[in-house]
C-alpha positions in Angstrom: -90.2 -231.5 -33.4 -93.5 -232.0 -34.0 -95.6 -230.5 -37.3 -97.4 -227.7 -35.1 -94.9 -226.6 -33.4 -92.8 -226.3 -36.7 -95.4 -224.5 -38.2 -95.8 -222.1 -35.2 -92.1 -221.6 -34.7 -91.7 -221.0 -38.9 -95.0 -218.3 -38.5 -93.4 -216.3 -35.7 -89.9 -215.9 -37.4 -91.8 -214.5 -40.1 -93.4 -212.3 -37.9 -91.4 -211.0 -35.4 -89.5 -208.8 -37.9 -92.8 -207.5 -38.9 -93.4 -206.6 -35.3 -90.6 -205.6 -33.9 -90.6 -202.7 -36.9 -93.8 -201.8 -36.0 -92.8 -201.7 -32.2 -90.2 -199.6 -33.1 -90.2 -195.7 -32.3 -89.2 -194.8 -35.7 -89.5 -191.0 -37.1 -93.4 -190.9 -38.4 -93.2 -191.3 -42.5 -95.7 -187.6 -42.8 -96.6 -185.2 -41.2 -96.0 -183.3 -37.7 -97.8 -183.9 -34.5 -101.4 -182.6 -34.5 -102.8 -184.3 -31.2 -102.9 -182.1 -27.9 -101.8 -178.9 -29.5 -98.9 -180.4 -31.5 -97.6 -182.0 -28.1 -98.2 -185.4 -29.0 -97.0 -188.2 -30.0 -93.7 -188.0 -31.3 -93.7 -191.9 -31.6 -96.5 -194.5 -32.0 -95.8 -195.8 -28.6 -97.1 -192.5 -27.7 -100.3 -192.9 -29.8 -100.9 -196.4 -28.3 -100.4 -195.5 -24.8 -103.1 -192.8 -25.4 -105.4 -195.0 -27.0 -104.8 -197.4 -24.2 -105.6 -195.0 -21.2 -109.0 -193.1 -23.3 -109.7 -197.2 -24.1 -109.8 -197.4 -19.9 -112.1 -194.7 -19.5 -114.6 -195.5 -22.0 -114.9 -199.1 -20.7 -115.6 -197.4 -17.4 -118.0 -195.2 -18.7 -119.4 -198.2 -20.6 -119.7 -199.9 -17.4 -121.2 -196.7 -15.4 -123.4 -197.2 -18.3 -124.6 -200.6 -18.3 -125.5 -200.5 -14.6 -128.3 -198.1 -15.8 -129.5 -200.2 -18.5 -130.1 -202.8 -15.7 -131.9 -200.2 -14.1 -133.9 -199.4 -17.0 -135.6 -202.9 -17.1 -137.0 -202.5 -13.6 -140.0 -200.3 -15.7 -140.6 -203.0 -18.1 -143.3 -205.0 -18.4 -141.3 -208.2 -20.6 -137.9 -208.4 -22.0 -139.9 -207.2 -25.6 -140.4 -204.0 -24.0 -136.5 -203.4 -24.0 -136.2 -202.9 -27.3 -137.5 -199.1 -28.1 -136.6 -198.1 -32.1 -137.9 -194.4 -31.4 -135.3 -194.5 -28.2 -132.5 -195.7 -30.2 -132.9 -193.1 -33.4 -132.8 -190.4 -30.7 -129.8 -191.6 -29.3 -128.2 -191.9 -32.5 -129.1 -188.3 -33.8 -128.2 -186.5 -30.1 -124.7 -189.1 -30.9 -123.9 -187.1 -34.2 -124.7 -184.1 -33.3 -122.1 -184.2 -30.7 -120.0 -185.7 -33.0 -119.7 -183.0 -35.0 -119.4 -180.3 -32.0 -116.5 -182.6 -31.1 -114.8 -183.1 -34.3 -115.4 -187.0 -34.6 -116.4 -188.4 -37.6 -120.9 -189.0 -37.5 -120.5 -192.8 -39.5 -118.0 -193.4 -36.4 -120.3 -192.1 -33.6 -123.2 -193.8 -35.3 -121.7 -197.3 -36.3 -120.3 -197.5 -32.4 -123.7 -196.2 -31.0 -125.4 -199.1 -32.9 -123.3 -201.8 -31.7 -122.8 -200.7 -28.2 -126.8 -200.3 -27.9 -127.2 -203.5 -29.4 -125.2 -205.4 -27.2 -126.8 -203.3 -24.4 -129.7 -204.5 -25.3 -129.1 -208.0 -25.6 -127.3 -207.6 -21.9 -130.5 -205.8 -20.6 -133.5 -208.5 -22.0 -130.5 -210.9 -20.1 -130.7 -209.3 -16.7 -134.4 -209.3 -17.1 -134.7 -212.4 -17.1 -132.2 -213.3 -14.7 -133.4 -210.7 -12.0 -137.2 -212.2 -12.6 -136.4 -215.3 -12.7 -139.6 -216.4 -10.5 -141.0 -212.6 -9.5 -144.5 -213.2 -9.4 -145.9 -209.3 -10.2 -144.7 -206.1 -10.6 -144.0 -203.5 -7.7 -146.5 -201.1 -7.3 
């Protein structure tokens, strides 16, 4: 047996117990269920499966989302005009404020606003220059 896959093999036995306890639908160690009206989740498999399907939707709303920031760079000039600071502190102070009509924490909303528009951003100056990749002048 080679050194790697001794190594590998000696790392999952240690492990697996690990995750098997975590996989396992144990009693929860506090508290009663507070999600959905005290409905759920009776097991962590039940919180993770949650998780999983809202994960779904918000990568489909993420990529709703990023179709329009394509959009958006059809009304700029360069791929320096996609950055906009004013834009983004407007988006992040119309972010918290739903946060807090929605109960989420602000520092969450904010922190993921940040990052998402970020990498929208970054994706945005990249289909600009991608879509005018030899486009002589604006459409008027």
């Amino acid at each position: 047996m080679n050194v790697r896959l001794l190594a590998a093999t000696l790392a999952l036995a240690l492990v697996a117990p690990a995750l098997a306890d975590e996989a396992a639908d144990h009693p929860s160690y506090w508290g009663s269920p507070s999600v959905d009206g005290g409905k759920c989740c009776a097991s962590l498999a039940d919180v993770r499966a949650n998780i999983d399907r809202i994960d779904k939707a918000i990568v489909a709303l993420m990529a709703e989302r990023g179709q329009y920031v394509a959009e958006a760079g059809r009304f700029k000039a360069d791929p320096a005009a996609v950055s906009a600071p004013a834009r983004v502190e407007a988006i992040i102070a119309k972010v918290k404020a739903l946060a807090r009509e929605d109960g989420l924490a602000e520092g969450v909303a904010e922190r993921s606003y940040r990052a998402m528009i970020a990498a929208f951003e970054d994706y945005e100056r990249e289909e600009w220059t991608r879509r005018n990749a030899g486009a002589a002048t604006p459409a008027k």
